[in-house]
C-alpha positions as CSV (number, residue, x, y, z in Angstrom):
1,X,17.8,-8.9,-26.2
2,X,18.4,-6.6,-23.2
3,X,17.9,-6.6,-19.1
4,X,15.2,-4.3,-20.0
5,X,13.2,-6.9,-23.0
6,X,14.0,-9.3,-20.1
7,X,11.9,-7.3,-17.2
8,X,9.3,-6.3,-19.4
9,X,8.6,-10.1,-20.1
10,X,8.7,-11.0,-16.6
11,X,6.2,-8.4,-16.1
12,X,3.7,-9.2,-18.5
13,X,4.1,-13.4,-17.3
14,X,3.5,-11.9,-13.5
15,X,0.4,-9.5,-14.6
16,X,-1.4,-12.4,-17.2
17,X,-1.7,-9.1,-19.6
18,X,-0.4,-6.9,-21.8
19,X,-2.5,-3.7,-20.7
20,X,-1.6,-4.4,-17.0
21,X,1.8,-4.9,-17.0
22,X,2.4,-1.6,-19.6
23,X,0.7,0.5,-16.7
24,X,3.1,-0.9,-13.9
25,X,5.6,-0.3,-16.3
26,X,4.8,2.9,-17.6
27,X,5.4,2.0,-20.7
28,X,2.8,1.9,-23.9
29,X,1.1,-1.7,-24.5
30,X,2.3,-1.4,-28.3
31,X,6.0,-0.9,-27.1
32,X,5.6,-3.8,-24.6
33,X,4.1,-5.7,-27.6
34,X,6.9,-5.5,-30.0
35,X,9.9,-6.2,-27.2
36,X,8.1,-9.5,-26.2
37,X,8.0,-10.3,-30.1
38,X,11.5,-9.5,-30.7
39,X,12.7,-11.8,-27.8
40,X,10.0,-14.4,-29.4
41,X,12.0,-14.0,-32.9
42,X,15.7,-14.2,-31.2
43,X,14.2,-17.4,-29.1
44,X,12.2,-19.0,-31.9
45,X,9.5,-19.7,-29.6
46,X,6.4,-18.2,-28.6
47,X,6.3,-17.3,-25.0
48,X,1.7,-16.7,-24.0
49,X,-1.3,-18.2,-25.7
50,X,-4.5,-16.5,-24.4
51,X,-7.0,-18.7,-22.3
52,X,-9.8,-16.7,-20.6
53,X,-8.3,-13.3,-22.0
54,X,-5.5,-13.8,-20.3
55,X,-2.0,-14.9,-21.5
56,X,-0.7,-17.8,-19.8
57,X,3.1,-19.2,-20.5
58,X,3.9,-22.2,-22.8
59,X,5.8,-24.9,-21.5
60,X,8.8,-23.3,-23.2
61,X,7.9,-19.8,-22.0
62,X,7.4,-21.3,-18.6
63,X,10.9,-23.0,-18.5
64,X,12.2,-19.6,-20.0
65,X,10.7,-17.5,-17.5
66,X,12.0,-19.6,-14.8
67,X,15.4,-19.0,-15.7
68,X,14.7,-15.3,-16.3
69,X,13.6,-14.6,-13.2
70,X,16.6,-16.0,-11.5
71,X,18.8,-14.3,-14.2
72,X,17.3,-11.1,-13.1
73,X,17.9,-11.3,-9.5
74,X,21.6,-12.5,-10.0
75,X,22.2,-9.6,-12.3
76,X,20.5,-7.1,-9.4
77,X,23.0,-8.6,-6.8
78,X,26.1,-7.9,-9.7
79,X,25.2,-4.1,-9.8
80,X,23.8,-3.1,-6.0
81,X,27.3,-5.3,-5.3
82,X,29.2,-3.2,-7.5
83,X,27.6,0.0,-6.4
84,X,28.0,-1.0,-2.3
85,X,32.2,-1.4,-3.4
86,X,32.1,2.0,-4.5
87,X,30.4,3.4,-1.4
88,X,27.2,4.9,-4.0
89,X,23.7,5.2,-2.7
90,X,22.2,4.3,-5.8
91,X,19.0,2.2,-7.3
92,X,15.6,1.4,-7.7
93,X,13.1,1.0,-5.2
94,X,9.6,-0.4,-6.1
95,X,7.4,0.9,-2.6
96,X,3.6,-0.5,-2.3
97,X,0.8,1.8,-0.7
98,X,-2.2,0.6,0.3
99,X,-5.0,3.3,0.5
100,X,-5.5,3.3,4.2
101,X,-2.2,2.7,5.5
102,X,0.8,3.8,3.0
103,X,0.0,8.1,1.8
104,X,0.5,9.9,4.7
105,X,3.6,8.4,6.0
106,X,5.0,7.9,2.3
107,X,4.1,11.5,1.5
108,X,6.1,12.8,4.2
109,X,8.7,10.4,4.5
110,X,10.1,10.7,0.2
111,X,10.9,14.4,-0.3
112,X,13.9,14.0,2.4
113,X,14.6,10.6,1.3
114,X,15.1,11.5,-2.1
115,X,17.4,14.8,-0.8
116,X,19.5,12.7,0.8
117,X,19.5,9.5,-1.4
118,X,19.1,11.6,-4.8
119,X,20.2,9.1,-7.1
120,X,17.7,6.2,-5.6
121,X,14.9,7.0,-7.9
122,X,11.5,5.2,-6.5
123,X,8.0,3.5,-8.4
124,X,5.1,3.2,-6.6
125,X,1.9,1.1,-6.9
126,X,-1.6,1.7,-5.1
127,X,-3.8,-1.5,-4.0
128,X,-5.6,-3.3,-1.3
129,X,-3.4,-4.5,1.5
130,X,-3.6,-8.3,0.0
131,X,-2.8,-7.6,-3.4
132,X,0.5,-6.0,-2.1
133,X,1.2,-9.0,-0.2
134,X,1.0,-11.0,-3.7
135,X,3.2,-8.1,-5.2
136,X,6.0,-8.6,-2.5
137,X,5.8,-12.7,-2.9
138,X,6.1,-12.2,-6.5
139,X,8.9,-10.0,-6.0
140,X,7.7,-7.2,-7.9
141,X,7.7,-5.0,-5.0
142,X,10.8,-4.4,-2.7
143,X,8.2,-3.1,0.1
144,X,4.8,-2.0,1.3
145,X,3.3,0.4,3.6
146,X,0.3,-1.3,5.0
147,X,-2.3,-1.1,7.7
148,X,-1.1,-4.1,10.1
149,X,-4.7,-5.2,10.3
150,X,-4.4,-7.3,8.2
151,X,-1.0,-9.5,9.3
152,X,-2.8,-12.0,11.2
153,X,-1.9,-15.1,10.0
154,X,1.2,-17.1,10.5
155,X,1.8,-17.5,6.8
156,X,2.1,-13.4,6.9
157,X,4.5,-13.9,9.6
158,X,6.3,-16.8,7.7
159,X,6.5,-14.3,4.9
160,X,7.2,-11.3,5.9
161,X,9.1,-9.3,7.7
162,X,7.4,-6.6,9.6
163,X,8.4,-2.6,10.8
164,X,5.7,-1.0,12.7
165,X,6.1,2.5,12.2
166,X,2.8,4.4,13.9
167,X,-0.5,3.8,15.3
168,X,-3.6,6.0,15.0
169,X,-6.8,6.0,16.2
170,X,-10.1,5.4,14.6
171,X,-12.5,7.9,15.2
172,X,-15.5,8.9,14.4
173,X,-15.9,12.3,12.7
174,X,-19.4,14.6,13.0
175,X,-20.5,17.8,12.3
176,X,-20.4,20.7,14.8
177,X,-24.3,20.4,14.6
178,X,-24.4,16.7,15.1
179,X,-25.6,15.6,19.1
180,X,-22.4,13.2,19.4
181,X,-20.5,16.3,18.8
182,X,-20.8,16.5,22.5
183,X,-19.6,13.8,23.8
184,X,-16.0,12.9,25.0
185,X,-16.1,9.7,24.0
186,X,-17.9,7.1,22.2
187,X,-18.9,3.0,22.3
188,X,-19.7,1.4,19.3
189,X,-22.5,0.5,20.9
190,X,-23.4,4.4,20.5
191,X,-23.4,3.8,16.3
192,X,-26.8,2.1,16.3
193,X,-29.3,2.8,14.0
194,X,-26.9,6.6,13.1
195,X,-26.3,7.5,9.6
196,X,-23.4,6.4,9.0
197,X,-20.8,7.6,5.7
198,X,-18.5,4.4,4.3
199,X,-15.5,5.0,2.7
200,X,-15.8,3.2,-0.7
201,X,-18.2,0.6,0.4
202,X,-16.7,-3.0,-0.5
203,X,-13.2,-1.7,-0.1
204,X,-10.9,-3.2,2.2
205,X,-10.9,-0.5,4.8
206,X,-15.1,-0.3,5.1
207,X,-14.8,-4.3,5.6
208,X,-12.9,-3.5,8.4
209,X,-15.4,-1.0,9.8
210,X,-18.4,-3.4,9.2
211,X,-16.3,-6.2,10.7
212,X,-15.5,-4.2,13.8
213,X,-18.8,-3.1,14.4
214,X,-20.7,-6.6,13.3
215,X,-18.4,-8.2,16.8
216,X,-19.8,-5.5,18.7
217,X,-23.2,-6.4,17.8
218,X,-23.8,-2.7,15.9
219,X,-26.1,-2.4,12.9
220,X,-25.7,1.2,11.7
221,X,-27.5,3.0,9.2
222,X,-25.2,3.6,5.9
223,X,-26.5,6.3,3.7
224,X,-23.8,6.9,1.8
225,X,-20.4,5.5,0.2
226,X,-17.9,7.5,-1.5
227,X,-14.2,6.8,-2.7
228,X,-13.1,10.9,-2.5
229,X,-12.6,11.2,1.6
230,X,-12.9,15.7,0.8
231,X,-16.1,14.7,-0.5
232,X,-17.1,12.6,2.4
233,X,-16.0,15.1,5.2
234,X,-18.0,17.7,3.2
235,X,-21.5,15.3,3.5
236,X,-20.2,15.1,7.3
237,X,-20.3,18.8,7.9
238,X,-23.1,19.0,6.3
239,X,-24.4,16.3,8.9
240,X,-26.0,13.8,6.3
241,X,-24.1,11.2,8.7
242,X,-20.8,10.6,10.9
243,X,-17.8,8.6,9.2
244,X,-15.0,6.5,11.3
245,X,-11.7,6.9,9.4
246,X,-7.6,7.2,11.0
247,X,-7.1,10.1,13.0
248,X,-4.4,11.4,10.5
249,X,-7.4,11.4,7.6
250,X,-9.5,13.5,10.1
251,X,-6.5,16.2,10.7
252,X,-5.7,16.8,7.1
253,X,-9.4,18.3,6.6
254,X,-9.1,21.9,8.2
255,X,-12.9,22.5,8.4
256,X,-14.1,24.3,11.4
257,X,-17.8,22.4,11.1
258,X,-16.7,18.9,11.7
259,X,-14.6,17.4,14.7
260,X,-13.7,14.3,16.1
261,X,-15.0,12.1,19.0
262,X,-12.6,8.8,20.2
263,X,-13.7,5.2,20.4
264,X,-13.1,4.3,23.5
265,X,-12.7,0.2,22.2
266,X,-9.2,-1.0,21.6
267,X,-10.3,-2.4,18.2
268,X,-10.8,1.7,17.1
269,X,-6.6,2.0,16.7
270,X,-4.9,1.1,14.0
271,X,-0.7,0.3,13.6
272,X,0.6,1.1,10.2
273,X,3.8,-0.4,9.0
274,X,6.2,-1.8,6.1
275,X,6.5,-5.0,5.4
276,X,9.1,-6.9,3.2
277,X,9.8,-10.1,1.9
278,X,11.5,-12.9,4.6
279,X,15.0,-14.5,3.6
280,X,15.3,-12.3,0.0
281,X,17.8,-10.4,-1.3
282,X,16.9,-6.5,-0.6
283,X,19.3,-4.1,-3.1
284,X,21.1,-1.7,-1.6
285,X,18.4,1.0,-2.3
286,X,15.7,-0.6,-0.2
287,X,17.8,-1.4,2.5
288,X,18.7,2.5,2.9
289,X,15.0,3.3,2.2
290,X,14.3,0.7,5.8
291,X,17.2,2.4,7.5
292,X,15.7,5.8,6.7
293,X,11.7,5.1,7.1
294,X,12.5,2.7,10.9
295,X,14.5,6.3,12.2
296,X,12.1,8.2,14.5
297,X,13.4,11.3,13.6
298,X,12.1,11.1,9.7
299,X,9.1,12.2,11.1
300,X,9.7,14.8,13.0
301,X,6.7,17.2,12.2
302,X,3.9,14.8,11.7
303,X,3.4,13.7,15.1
304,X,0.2,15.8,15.1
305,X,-1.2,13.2,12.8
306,X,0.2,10.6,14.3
307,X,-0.5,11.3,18.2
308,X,-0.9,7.9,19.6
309,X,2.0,5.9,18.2
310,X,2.8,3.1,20.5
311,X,5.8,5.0,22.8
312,X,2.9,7.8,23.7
313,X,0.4,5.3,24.8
């Protein structure tokens, strides 16, 4: 067996299946398959049984896993050792986006990273804020860029360790046509009984919207719910309803029908940061990835997206 059998087993244990853990891994579920059954055959023990459709460990898979894991990180600490003693910037780095709060940072932060770090290559995954937070405990992610909303706990702050990086304001975006499109500002208050467009209704971000607006006693009108936010601001300047979303959503959409009105509540900002596992190892990679994302001046050129970061305020 190799390091790389080794992770892919670790993998499919974490994911509970086969298909999921050959899309993290990029790799086709047959080739997953047949490493897991070669380890099986060198072992002499079977690792899963399915319950539910999902596999779950034996007891001897279990206790092999265990020791796995732990193999795996002492073997990451033997080369990101070896590679800090030789002065080399060089890794892997597993990054976490979650839809609302991780693109438009990430996007703008990795094509310099990767010119100055070339030889830290970098995997990414997309999901809801929690799910990442899962992903980090389980160690399958060195980091995540996340909207802070949702670190409220103290078991988050137990957990993690968190970088706030920017804020942005919610706002609500209308047509040129629309009446709000006159205002300076806006109270939620003001959203009652307007058609109003949801990002991805049931997603995490629209929970927050309704949440926001059920505390300030608003019952808006949703007409429509869409996962594709050029699709949404197109509905918008067509005035079939006004959408809230970040401020740095709003500015990549150059359409000269549509603008943006502020909220003037303190619940319509949002801080986006990274979080990382508390009292773990980080390899060398991800702790020049944190030196590089916490600098200020990686993002010099965005600040137009990114107007009311906490300094400015």
């Amino acid at each position: 067996m190799d390091i790389r059998q080794l992770q892919y087993f670790v993998q499919v244990a974490d994911c509970g299946s086969y298909s999921l853990a050959s899309q993290q891994l990029f790799v086709s579920q047959p080739a997953l398959s047949k490493a897991i059954k070669s380890i099986e055959d060198e072992m002499g023990f079977k690792f899963f049984y399915t319950y539910q459709r999902k596999q779950k460990l034996t007891d001897a898979g279990q206790s092999f896993y265990e020791k796995t894991v732990n193999f795996l990180e002492s073997y990451d600490v033997l080369i990101n050792t070896t590679y800090l003693d030789a002065g080399v910037d060089k890794g892997h780095l597993n990054v976490g986006l979650s839809i609302m709060g991780g693109p438009a940072l990430f996007s703008h932060l990795l094509p310099t990273f990767k010119e100055k770090y070339p030889q830290i290559t970098v995997s990414i995954m997309e999901k809801e804020t929690n799910m990442l937070k899962e992903e980090i405990l389980k160690k399958n992610l060195d980091l995540a860029f996340i909207d802070l909303y949702h670190i409220k706990n103290p078991e988050d702050t137990d957990n993690f360790e968190i970088f706030k990086i920017a804020a942005s304001e919610i706002v609500i975006v209308a047509s040129r046509e629309n009446e709000v499109a006159q205002l300076k500002e806006l109270q939620y208050s003001a959203l009652n009984n307007r058609n109003l467009i949801l990002f991805n209704d049931g997603h995490e971000y629209s929970g927050q919207v309704r949440n926001d607006m059920k505390l300030m006693g608003v019952k808006p009108n949703v007409v429509l719910s869409s996962t594709q936010w050029d699709f949404i601001m197109d509905m918008v300047a067509n005035d079939i309803g006004i959408v809230l979303c970040p401020y740095y959503i709003y500015k990549k959409y150059d359409n000269p029908k549509i603008c943006c009105i502020p909220l003037d509540e303190k619940m319509g900002r949002r801080e986006i940061g990274i979080i990382v596992r508390k009292e773990n190892y980080r390899t060398r990679a991800c702790m020049k990835f944190l030196e590089y994302a916490t600098d200020p001046a990686s993002y010099d050129g965005i600040q137009n997206l990114f107007p009311y970061k906490e300094e400015q305020r």
